[in-house]
C-alpha positions in Angstrom: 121.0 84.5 131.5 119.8 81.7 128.7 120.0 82.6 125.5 115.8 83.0 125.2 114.9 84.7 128.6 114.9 88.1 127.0 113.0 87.2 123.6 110.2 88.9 123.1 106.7 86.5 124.0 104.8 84.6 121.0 107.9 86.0 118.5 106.4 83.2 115.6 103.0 84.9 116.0 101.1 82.1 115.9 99.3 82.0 118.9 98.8 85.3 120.7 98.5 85.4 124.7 100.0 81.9 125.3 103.9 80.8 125.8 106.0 80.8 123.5 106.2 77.8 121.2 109.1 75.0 121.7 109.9 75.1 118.8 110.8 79.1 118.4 112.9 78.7 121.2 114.7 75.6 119.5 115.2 77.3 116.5 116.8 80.6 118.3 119.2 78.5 120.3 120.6 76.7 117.5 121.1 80.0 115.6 122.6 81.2 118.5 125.2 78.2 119.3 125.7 78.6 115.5 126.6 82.4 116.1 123.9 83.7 113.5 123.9 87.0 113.1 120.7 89.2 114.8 119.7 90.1 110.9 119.5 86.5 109.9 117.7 85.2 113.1 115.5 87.8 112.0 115.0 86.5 108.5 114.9 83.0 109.5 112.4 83.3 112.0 110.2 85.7 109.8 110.5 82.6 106.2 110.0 79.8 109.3 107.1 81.7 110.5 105.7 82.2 106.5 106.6 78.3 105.9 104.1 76.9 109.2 101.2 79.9 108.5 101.1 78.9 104.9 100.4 75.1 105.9 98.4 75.6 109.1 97.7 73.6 111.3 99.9 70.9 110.3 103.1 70.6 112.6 106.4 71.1 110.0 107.2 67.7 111.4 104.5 66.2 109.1 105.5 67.8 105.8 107.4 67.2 103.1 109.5 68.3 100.0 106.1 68.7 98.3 105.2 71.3 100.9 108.1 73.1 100.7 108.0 73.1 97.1 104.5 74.5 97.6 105.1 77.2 99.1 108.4 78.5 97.3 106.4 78.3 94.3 103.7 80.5 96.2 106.2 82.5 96.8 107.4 82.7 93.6 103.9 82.9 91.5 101.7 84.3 93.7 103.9 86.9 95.8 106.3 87.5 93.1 108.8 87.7 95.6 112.4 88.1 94.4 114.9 85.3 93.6 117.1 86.5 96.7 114.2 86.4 98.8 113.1 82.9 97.3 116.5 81.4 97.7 116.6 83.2 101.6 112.9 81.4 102.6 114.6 78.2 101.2 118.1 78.7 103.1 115.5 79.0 106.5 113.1 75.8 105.4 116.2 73.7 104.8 117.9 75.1 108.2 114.7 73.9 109.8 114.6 70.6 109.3 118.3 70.0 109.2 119.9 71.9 112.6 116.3 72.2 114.3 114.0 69.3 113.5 116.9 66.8 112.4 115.2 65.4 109.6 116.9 66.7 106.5 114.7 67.3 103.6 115.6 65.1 100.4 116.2 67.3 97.2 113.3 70.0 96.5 112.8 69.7 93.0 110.4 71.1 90.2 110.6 74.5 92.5 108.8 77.7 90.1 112.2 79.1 90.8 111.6 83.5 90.3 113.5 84.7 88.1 116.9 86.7 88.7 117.3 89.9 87.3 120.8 91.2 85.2 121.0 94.5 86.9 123.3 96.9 86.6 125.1 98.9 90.1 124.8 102.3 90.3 127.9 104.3 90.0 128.6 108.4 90.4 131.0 109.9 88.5 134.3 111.3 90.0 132.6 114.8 90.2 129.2 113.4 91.3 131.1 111.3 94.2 132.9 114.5 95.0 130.0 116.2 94.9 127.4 114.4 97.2 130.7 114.0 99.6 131.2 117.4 100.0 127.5 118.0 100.6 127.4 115.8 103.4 128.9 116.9 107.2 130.8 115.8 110.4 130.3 111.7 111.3 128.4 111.6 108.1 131.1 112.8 106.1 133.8 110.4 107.7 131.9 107.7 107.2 130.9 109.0 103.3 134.6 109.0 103.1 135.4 105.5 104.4 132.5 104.2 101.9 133.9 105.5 99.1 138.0 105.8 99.9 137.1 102.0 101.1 134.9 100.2 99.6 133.1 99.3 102.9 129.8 98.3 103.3 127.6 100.6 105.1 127.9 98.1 108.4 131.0 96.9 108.2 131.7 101.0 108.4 129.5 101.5 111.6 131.1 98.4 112.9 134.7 99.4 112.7 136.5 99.5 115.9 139.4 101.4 117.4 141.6 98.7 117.4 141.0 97.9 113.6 142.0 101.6 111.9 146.4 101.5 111.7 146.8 105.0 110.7 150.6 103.9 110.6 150.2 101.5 108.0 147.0 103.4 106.5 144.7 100.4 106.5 141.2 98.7 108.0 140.7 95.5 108.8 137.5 94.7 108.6 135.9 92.2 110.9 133.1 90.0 110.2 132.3 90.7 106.8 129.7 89.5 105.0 130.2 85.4 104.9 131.6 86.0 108.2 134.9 87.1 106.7 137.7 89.2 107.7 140.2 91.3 105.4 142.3 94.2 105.1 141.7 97.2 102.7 143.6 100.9 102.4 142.9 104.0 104.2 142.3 107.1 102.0 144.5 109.8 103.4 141.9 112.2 102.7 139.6 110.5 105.6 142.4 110.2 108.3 142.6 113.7 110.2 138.5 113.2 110.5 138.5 109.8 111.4 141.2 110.5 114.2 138.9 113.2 115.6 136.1 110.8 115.3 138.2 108.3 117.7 138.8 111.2 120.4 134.8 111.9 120.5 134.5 108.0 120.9 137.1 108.1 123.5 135.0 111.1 125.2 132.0 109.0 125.3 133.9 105.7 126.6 135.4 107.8 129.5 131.6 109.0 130.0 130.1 105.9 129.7 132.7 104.3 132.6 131.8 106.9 135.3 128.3 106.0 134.9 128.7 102.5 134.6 127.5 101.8 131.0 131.7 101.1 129.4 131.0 97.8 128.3 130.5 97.0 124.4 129.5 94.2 122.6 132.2 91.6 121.8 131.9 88.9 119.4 130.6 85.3 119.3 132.8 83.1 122.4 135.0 86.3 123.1 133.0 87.8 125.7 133.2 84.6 127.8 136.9 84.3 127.1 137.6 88.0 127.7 135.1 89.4 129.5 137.3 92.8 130.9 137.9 93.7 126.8 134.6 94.5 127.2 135.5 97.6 128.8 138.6 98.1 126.8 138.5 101.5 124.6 140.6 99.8 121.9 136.6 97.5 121.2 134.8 100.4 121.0 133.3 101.7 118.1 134.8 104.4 116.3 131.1 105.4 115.3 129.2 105.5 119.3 125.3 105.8 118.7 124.5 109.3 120.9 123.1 107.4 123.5 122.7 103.9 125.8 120.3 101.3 124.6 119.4 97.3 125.8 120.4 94.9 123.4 117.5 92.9 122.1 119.6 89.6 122.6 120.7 89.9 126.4 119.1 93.3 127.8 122.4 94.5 128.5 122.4 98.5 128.6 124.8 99.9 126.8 126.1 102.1 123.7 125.7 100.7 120.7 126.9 101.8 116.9 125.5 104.8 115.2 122.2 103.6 113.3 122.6 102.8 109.0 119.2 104.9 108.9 120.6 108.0 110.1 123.7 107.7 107.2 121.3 106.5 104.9 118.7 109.7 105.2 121.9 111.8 105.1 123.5 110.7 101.7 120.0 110.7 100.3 119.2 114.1 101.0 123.0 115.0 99.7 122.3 113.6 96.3 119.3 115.6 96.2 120.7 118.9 97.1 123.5 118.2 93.8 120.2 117.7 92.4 121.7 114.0 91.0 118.6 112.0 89.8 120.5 108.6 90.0 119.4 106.5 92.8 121.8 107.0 95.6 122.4 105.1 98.5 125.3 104.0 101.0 126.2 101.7 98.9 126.5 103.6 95.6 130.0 104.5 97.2 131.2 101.0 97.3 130.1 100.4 93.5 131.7 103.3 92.5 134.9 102.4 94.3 135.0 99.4 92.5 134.1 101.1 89.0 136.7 103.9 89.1 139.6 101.5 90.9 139.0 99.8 87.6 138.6 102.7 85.1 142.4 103.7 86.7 143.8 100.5 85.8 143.9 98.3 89.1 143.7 94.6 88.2 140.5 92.9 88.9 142.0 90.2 91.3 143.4 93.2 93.6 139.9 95.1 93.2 138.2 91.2 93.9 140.5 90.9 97.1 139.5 94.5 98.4 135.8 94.1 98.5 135.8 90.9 99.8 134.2 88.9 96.8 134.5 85.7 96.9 133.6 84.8 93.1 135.6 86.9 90.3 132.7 86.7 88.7 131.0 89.3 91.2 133.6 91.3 91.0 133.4 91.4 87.0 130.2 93.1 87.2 132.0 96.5 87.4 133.8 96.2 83.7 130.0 96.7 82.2 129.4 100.1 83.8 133.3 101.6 83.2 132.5 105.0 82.5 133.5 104.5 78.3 129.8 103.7 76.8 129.4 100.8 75.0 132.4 99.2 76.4 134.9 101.8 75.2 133.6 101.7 71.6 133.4 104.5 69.8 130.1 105.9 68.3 129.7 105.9 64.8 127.8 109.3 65.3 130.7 110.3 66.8 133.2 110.2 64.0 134.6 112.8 62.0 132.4 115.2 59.6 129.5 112.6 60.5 126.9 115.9 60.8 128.1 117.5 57.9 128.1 114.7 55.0 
């Protein structure tokens, strides 16, 4: 099967009940070659897509910096869009003419470049993070745990594979981070009796899944043509199965996926709530606050940098400005002694 005989017809949207243009299904092969993940296809496609509507009907092989600069700026002034959403259109416009078209653009300059805000992460407490964990039940709860005991992402949690827990050494490997990175970070002890119950209803499902002819799994990038029995190999499944069989949108495969973020998501939401916490709580609150409270107990920064993956200190640093001291651990003049009663 080629890479584009499953894509979905007229995917740029430009020109409804006729073929799909050339070059969509240029830009989706060189992705593809490129081993792109689905979510940035996604976001190229969508910027590329922006980028020719916004200079319609002129072919992108006839513009220039000066259009692109155009329409970042639009982007910029008129849509207000963020700086990580300016900086992702630009990423696809300069992917474009470089990997697709093959006709780099020189430098884009004089860009109205939106501005990037200083934002603070969110981070629970000890006894908020305790609390919205304990709110929260079965897979949910595991993979609660794993965020938080962690530091994963929410995906790099529903990604994890059988092969990638060592409850002997109590750590994760975790594959294909973000950058496309691998690394190794601990295992909480408090997760590991749930998580080896979670891998025996994953086995359950692989067993299922065999008998009825549905036991294969996704592998990644050249490893399915290298390997393709692993496939059906319960050490590559996922310790978190989605509850039923679905066709992957890239090759129409049947098959079980990974449990859905949305369904994790909705759950720690509605946890927070029920503690009645009005901080804004996601998946990924449980990662900062790993971070945060590694670093209020006194773990160096490099070892908290090499656990999350970062691959600037500087991100990493972001957590020293929301320890849970106030003002940087100094003290309060209102706070001192006899301050009330003079």
């Amino acid at each position: 099967m080629s890479a584009t005989s499953v894509l979905p017809p007229s995917p740029l949207g430009l020109f409804p009940g006729q073929p799909r243009p050339r070059l969509y299904d240029a830009l989706v092969e060189v992705m593809r070659v490129r081993h792109y993940s689905r979510r940035t296809e996604q976001a190229y496609v969508h910027w590329i897509r922006r980028f020719i509507l916004f200079h319609r009907p002129r072919h992108p092989r006839e513009l220039s910096e000066t259009d692109a600069n155009r329409f970042l700026t639009h982007l910029a002034v008129d849509r207000r869009v963020s700086a990580s959403t300016q900086n992702q259109a630009l990423a696809a416009i300069l992917f474009l003419y470089e990997k697709v078209l093959e006709q780099p653009l020189d430098r884009i300059e004089g860009v109205v470049r939106a501005r990037k805000p200083k934002r603070l992460p969110v981070v629970l407490t000890r006894d908020e993070t305790r609390r919205v964990l304990n709110e929260l039940e079965g897979v949910h709860r595991i993979i609660g745990l794993l965020l938080y005991g962690s530091g994963l992402r929410l995906l790099e949690a529903l990604r994890l594979r059988v092969k990638d827990v060592d409850f002997a050494r109590r750590e994760l490997t975790v594959r294909q981070g973000k950058g496309d990175k691998d690394r190794r970070t601990m295992l909480a002890s408090t997760v590991e009796d749930g998580l080896q119950r979670q891998i025996e209803i994953s086995r359950a499902f692989h067993e299922a899944d065999l008998q009825r002819g549905f036991g294969g799994v996704e592998l990644p990038h050249a490893f399915q043509r290298k390997s393709p029995g692993a496939a059906f190999e319960f050490r590559w499944k996922y310790v978190f199965p989605a509850g039923g069989i679905s066709s992957d949108p890239r090759s129409g495969v049947r098959r079980r996926h990974h449990l859905h973020e949305s369904s994790v998501s909705k759950a720690i939401r509605a946890a927070a709530k029920r503690c009645d916490i009005t901080k804004r709580v996601t998946a990924h609150t449980f990662r900062h606050s790993f971070a945060t409270h590694l670093i209020e107990a006194g773990y160096d920064i490099r070892t908290v940098q090499e656990l999350l993956g970062h691959s600037d200190i500087r991100t990493t640093m972001i957590y020293t400005h929301v320890l849970n001291k106030g003002g940087h651990g100094v003290r309060s003049p209102a706070d001192f002694d006899d301050f009330l009663s003079e």
